[in-house]
C-alpha positions in Angstrom: -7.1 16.5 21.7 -3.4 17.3 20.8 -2.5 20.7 22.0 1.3 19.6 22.2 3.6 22.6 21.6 1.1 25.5 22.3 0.3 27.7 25.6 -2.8 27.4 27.4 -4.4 28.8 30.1 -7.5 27.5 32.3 -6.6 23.9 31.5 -6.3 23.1 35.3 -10.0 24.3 35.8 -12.5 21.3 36.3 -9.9 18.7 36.0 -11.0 15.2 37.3 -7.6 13.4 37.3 -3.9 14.4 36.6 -1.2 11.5 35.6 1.9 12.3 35.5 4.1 8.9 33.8 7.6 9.5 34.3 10.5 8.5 31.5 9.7 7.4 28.1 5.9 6.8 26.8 6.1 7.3 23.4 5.2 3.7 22.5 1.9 4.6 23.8 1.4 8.8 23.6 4.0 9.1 20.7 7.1 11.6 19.9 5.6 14.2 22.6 6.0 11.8 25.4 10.0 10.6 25.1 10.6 12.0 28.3 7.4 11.8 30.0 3.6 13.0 30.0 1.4 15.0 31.8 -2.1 13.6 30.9 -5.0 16.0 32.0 -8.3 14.7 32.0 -11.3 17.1 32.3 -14.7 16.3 34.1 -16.9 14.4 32.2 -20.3 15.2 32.7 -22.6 13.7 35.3 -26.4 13.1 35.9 -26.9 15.6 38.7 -27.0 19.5 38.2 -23.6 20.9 39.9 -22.8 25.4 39.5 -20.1 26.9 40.9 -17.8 30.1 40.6 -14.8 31.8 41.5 -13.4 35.1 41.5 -9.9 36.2 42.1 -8.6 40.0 42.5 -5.0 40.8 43.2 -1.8 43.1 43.0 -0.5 43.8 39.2 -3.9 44.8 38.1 -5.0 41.1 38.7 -8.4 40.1 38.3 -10.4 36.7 37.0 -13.1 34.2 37.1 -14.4 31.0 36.5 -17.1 28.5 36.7 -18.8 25.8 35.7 -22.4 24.1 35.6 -23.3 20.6 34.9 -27.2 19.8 33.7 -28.9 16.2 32.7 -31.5 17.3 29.0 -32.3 13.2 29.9 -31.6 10.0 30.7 -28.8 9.7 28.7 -27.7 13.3 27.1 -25.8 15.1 29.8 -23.9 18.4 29.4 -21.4 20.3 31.2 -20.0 23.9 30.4 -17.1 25.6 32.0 -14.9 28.9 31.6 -11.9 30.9 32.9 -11.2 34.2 32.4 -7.7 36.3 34.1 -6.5 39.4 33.7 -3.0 41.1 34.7 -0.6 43.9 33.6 2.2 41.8 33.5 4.9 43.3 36.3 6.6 45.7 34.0 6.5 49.7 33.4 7.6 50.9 30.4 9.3 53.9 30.6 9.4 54.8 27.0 5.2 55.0 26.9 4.5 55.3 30.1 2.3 52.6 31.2 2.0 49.2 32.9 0.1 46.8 30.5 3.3 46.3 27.8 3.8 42.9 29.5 -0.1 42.1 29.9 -1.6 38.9 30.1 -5.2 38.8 29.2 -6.2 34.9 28.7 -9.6 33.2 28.2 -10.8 29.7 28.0 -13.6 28.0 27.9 -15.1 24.0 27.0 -18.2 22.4 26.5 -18.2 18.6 27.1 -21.7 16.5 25.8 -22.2 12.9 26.7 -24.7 10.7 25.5 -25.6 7.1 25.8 -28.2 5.4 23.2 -27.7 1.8 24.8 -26.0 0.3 27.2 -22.9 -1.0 24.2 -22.0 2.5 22.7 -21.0 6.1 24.3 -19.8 9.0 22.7 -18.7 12.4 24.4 -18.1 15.3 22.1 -16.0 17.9 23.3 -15.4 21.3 22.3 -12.9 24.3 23.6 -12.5 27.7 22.5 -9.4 30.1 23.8 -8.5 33.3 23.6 -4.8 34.8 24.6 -4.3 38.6 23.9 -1.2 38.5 25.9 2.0 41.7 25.5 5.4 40.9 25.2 7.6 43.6 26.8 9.8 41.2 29.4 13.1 42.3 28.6 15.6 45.7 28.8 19.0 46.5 27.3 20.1 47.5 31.0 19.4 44.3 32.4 17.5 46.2 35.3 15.6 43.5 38.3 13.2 46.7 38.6 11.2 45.7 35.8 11.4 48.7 34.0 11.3 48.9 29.7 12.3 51.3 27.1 10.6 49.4 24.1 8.6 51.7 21.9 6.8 48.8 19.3 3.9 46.6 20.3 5.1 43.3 21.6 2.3 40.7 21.0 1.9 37.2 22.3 -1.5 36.1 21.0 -3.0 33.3 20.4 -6.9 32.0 19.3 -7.5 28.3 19.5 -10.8 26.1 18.0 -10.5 22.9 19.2 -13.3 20.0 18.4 -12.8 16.0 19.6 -15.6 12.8 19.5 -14.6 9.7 21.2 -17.0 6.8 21.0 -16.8 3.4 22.6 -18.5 0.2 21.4 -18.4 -2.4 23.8 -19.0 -5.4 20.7 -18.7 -7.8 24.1 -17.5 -9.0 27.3 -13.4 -9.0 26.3 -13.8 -6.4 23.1 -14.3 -2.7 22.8 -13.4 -0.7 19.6 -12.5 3.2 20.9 -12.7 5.8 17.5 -11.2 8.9 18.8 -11.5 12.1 16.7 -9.9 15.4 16.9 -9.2 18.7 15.6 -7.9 21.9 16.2 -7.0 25.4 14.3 -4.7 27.7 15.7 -4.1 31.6 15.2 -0.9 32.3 17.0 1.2 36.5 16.8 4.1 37.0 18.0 5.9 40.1 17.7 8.2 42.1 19.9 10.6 45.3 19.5 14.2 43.7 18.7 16.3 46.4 19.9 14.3 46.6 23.2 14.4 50.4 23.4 13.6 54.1 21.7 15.9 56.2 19.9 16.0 58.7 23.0 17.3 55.7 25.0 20.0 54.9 22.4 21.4 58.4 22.2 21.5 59.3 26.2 22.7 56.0 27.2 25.0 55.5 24.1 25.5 58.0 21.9 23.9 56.6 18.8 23.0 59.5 17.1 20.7 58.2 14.1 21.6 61.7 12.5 25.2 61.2 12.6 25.5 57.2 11.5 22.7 57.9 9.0 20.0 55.2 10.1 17.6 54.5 13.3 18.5 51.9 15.5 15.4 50.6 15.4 14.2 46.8 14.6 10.7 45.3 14.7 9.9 41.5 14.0 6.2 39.9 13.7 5.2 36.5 13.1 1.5 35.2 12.2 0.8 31.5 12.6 -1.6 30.0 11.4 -1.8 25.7 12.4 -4.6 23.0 11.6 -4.1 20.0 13.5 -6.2 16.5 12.1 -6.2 13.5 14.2 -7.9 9.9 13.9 -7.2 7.2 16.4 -9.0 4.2 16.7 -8.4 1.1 19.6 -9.1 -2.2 20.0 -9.0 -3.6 23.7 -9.6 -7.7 24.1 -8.7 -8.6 27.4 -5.4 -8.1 27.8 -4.0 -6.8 24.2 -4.5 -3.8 23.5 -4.2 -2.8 19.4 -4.3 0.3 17.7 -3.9 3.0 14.7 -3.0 7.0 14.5 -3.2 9.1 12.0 -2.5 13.0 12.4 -1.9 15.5 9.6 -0.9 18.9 10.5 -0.9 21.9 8.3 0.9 25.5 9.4 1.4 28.6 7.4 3.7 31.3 9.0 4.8 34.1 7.5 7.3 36.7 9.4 7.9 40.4 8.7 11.4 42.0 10.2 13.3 45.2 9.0 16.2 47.1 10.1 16.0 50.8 8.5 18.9 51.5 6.5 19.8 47.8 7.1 18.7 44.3 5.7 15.2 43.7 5.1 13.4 40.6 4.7 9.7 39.0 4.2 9.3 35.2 4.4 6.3 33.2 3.8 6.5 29.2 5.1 4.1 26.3 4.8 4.5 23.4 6.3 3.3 20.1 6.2 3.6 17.2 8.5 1.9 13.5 8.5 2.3 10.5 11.3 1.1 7.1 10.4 1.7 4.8 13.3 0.4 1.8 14.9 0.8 0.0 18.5 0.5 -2.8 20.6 0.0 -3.4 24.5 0.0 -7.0 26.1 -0.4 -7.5 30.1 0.7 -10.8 31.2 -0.2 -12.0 34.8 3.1 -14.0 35.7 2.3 -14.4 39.0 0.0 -13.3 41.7 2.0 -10.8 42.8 4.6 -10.0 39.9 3.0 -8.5 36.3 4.6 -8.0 33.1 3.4 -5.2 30.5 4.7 -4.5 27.3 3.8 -2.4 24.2 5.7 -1.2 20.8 4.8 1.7 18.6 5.9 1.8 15.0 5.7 5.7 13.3 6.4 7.2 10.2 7.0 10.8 9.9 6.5 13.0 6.7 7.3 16.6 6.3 7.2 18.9 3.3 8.0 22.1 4.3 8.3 25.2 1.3 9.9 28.7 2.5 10.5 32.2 0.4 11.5 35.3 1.6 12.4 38.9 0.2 15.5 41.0 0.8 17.2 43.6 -0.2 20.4 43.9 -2.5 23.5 46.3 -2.8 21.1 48.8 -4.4 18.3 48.8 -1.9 16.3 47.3 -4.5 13.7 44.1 -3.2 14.6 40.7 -4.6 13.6 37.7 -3.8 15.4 35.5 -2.2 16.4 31.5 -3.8 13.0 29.4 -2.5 13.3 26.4 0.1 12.2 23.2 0.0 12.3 20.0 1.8 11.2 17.1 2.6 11.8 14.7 4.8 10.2 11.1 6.1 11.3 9.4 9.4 10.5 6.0 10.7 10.6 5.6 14.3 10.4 3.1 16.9 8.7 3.1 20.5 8.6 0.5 23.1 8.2 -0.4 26.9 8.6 -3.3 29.1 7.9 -2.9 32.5 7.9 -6.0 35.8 5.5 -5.1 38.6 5.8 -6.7 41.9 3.5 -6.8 44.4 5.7 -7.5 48.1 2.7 -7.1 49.9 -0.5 -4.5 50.7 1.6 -1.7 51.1 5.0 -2.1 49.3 5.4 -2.4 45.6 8.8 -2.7 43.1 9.0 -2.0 39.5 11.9 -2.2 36.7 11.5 -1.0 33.2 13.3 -0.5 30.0 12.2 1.4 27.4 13.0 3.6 24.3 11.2 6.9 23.2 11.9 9.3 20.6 10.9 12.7 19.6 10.1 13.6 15.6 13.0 15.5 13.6 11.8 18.8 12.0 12.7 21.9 10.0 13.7 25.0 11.2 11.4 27.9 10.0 13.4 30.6 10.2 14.0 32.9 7.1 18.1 34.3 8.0 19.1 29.9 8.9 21.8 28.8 6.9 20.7 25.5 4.5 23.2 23.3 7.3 21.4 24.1 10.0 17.8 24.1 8.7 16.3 20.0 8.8 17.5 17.9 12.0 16.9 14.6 12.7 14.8 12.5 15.7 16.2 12.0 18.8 16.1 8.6 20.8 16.5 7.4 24.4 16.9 4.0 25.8 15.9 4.3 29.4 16.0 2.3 31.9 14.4 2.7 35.6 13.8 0.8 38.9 11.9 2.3 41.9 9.6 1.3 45.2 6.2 2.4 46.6 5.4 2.0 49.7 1.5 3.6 51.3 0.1 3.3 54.5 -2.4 5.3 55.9 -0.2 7.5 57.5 2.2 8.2 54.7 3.0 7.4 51.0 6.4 7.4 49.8 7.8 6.7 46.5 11.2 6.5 44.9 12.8 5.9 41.1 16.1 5.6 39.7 17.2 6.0 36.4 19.5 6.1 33.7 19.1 7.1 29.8 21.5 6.7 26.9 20.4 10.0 24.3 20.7 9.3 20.7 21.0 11.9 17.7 19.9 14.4 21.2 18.0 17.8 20.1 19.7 20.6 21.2 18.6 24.3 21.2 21.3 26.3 19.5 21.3 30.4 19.7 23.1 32.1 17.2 23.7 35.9 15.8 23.4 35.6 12.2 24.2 38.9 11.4 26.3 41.5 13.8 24.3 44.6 15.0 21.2 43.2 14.1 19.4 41.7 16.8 16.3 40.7 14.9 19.3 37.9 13.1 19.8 36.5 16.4 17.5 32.8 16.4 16.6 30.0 18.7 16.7 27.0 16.1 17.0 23.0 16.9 19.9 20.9 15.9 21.3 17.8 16.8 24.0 16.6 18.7 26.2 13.4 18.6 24.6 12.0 22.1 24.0 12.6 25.2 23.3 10.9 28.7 20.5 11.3 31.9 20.6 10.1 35.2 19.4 10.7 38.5 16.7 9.9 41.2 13.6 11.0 41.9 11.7 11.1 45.5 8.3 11.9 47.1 6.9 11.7 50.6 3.8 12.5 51.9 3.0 12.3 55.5 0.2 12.9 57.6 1.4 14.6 60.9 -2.0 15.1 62.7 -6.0 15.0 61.3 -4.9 18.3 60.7 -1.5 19.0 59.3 -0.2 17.0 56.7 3.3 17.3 54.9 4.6 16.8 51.4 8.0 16.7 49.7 9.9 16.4 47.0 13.5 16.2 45.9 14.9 15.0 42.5 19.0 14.7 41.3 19.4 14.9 37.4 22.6 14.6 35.7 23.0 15.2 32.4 25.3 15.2 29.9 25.8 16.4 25.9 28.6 15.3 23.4 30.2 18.1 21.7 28.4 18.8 18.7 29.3 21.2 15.7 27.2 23.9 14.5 26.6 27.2 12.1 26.2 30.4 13.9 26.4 32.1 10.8 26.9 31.4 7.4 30.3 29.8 6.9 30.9 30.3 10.6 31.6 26.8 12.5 31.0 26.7 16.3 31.2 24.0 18.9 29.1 23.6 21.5 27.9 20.1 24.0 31.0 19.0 26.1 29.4 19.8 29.6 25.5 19.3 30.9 22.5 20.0 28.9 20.4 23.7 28.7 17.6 24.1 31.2 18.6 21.0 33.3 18.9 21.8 37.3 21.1 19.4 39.0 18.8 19.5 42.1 14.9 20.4 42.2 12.6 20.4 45.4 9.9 21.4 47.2 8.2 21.0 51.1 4.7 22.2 51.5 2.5 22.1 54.7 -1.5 21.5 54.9 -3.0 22.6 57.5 -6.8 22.5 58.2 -9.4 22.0 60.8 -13.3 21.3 61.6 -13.9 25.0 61.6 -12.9 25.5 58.0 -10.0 27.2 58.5 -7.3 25.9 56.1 -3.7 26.8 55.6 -0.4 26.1 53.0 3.3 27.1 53.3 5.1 25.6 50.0 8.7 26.1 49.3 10.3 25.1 46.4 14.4 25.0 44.7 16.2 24.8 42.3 19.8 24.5 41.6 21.4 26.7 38.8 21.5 25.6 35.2 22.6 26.1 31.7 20.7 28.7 29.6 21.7 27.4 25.6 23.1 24.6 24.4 25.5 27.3 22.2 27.0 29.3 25.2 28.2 28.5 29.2 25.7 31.4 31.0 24.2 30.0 34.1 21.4 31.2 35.9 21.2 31.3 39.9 19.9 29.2 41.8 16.8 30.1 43.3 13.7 29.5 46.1 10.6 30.6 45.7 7.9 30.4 48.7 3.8 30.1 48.2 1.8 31.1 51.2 -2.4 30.7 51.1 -4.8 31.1 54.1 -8.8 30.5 53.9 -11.7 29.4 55.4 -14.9 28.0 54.4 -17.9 29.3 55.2 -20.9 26.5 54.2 -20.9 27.1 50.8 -18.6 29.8 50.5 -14.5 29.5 50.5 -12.2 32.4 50.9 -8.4 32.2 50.8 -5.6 35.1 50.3 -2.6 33.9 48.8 1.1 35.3 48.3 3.2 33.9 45.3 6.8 34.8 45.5 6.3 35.7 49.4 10.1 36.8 50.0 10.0 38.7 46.4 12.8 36.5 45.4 14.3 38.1 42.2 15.1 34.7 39.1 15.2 34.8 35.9 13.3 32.7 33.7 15.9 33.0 30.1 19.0 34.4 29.0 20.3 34.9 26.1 23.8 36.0 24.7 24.7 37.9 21.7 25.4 41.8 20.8 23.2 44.5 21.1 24.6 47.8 22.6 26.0 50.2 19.6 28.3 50.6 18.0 30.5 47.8 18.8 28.0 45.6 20.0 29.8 43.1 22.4 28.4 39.9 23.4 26.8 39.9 26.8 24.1 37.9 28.8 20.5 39.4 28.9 17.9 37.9 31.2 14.4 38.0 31.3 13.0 37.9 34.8 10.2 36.0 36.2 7.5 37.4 38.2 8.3 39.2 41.7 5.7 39.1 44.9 2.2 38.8 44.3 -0.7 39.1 46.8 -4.9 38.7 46.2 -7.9 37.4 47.4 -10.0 34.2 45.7 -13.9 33.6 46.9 -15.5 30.4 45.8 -19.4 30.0 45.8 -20.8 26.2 44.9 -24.5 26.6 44.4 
């Protein structure tokens, strides 16, 4: 099921393996995978009966549950259900209403997974999930305050509703073939709104003296947008022996429309369908070179297609609604994928591997109504990797190490701009592309087992990255250069050191630190953020079939922020400045786990 590009919550509940494949996999998982993949895989159900549940309570408001139950109807029909449910304010008061829940989040998920087996050749599991997001939006404050205080005064909203349905069926036609048909779909309802001037008009006139009486309008601005997406995928696979062949088709339909206003300023409506198609096909081919050294090696051909249709409504000199010229593109991209990977075996416990590789990730259009024409379609973006790296396991400890290097082409960049000055409902987050780009670094991770009772994991990764300088529109007419210096969002150095402790007794124990260095906000202005370290504590113990464990997130009530952006928004000169959004502070609660 492709949920690529959305936010989900309760997707780590029940899960029965995590992968994570490091550098480019779009030859195998497509244009969402060029610089890596996280594949979740949910239990499947079994033929024994399995319940269990969890609550969780907490500071913020916090409160939640979950479970799961597994049941056989017969022989070869099995079911399992599962659901989550959390609830919490959100860490911000807002001053302006006078309550807590602005920033809420109030998330629920749930999934049904049925298997059945009609012979011993063909299986089919149907699975289907249904989420809810109701989630506030009130995380930011034109005083830049680390008290978490607000001044909005208009509903932010950051909802979302999610259908998703999938079959996969596998015929096993004989010993060296299997056909795989995998089927999905999903329709999303997505809202996101949020007060664009942050504040009241109380807060404007004590704190600077806009007097909506005196300049003749409100400093007030609202923007809403409803999203409506339909996502279509067919996949089928054939495996014999070692090659591995295959087709994808997804089509993807989303209608948007936004609503923004700025009282005695510009007004605009904007209605936007989009429509995007992938037609791609693959290969995969093993080759057993020797005992201990493998070769594999796949390719992915896609085709993109995107038709994408916009209008919008303003106003003109008079105040009078027009509508504005309509929009339309569209746009087809080819792309290519493909990995080729040695792996050699020294002996038991030490392994090497080398691999190069190319990924990509699909162009688009920009969707918002105030983008000038320039800066509306960009292209795909491609990477040639390339990556050597070591494992070595014993019983004691596992370590691993990778180094790499990765040569960005056409790179996607995000690009802030203020299209308009004292408006900041104008100022947008759009993609464009720059000239190129380059990634390098290391990765490692250790795990070592100290006693039978304490055990030790860490982490530490070095990324270097680097953008050309590009060329884009902040505003109509406006040129402005940006690249020239490391990419947005990139930390030089990440890390983490976490401690297990547990015993025969059932008491357990975790300390996990983690870091990272300070980075680049936008790709369109030089703001860093701080560097930061955040520190998880959890205690517990079992008690037969009961577990207990309180837990502190953010133990030291480290203070980071999570965005910043930079444009004008204080009246009535409106310089630029930085604005950050903070993440969340301390955190403390109980979880109780009952397995029936």
């Amino acid at each position: 099921m492709d949920l690529s590009g959305l936010g989900m919550v309760g997707l780590l509940y029940d899960i029965d393996q995590i992968e994570i494949f490091k550098g480019p996999q779009s030859s195998v998982y497509g244009p969402n995978a060029m610089a890596g993949l996280i594949s979740l895989k949910s239990t499947d159900p079994t033929d024994h009966f399995e319940m269990r549940t969890s609550t969780r309570f907490g500071s913020d408001n916090h409160y939640g549950g979950s479970s799961v139950m597994n049941v056989q109807f017969m022989k070869n029909m099995k079911l399992r259900l599962g659901g989550v449910n959390n609830y919490s304010d959100g860490f911000r008061e807002n001053v302006t209403q006078s309550v807590t829940h602005t920033n809420k989040r109030e998330e629920s998920f749930s999934r049904m997974k049925l298997s059945y087996d009609p012979n011993n050749q063909l299986s089919i599991l149907a699975t289907l999930i249904y989420t809810k997001l109701e989630n506030g939006y009130d995380a930011w404050a034109p005083d830049n305050n680390t008290d978490f205080k607000t001044y909005s005064n208009d509903k932010g909203e950051d909802s979302q509703r999610t259908y998703g349905y999938s079959l996969r069926a596998n015929f096993e036609a004989s010993e060296n073939l299997s056909i795989t048909s995998i089927t999905s779909f999903t329709e999303t309802d997505l809202v996101h709104a949020y007060d664009g001037d942050w504040a009241d008009s109380s807060y404007w006139h004590d704190n600077h003296d806009f007097d909506p009486a005196v300049e003749g309008w409100a400093y007030e601005f609202y923007d809403k947008n409803e999203r409506n997406r339909a996502n279509l995928s067919q996949e089928i696979r054939l495996s014999m022996g070692s090659i591995i062949l295959g087709g994808y088709f997804k089509h993807l339909i989303e209608q948007d429309e936004a609503k923004g206003y700025l009282f005695g300023g510009v007004a605009t409506d904007a209605i936007s369908h989009y429509d995007f198609q992938v037609t791609a096909g693959y290969a995969q081919y093993g080759l057993d070179l020797t005992s201990s050294l493998k070769l594999k090696a796949n390719v992915r051909f896609e085709n993109n297609s995107i038709i994408y249709d916009g209008s919008s409504q303003g106003f003109n000199d008079y105040w009078e609604k027009i509508f504005l010229p309509p929009i339309h593109f569209n746009i087809d991209h080819s792309m290519l994928g493909y990995r080729a990977a040695l792996h050699y075996l020294k002996d038991e416990y030490t392994s090497f591997y080398g691999s190069v590789s190319q990924g990509y990730k699909s162009g688009g259009v920009n969707q918002q109504p105030y983008l000038s024409d320039i800066s509306r379609p960009y292209e795909p973006e491609f990477i040639q990797n390339f990556e050597i790296g070591l494992k070595h396991a014993t019983d004691k400890y596992r370590t691993q190490l990778s180094v790499f290097y990765g040569q960005r082409k056409d790179q996607q960049v995000s690009v802030s701009s203020q299209q308009v000055e004292g408006d900041p409902n104008s100022f947008l987050y759009y993609t464009g592309n720059a000239g190129s780009g380059t990634i390098q670094g290391f990765e490692w991770e250790n795990m070592l087992n100290v006693s039978s009772n304490l055990s030790m994991d860490a982490s530490l990764g070095y990324l270097k990255t680097w953008v050309d300088k590009f060329i884009y529109f902040a505003s109509e007419g406006m040129e402005t250069s940006g690249g020239d210096r490391e990419a947005a969002m990139s930390p030089i150095i990440t890390g983490s050191i976490r401690l297990n402790y547990s015993n025969d007794s059932g008491i357990f124990g975790s300390v996990r630190s983690s870091y990272k260095s300070g980075y680049f906000y936008s790709d369109s202005h030089n703001k860093k953020a701080e560097p930061y370290t955040l520190t998880n504590l959890a205690l517990g113990k079992s008690f037969g079939k009961t577990t207990t464990t309180i837990w502190i997130r953010n133990a030291f009530n480290e203070r980071f922020t999570t965005r910043g952006f930079y444009f004008g928004l204080i009246p009535p000169d409106y310089p630029d400045q930085l604005w950050k959004s903070y993440g969340d502070p301390r955190q403390i609660g109980v979880s109780m786990d009952y397995k029936f």
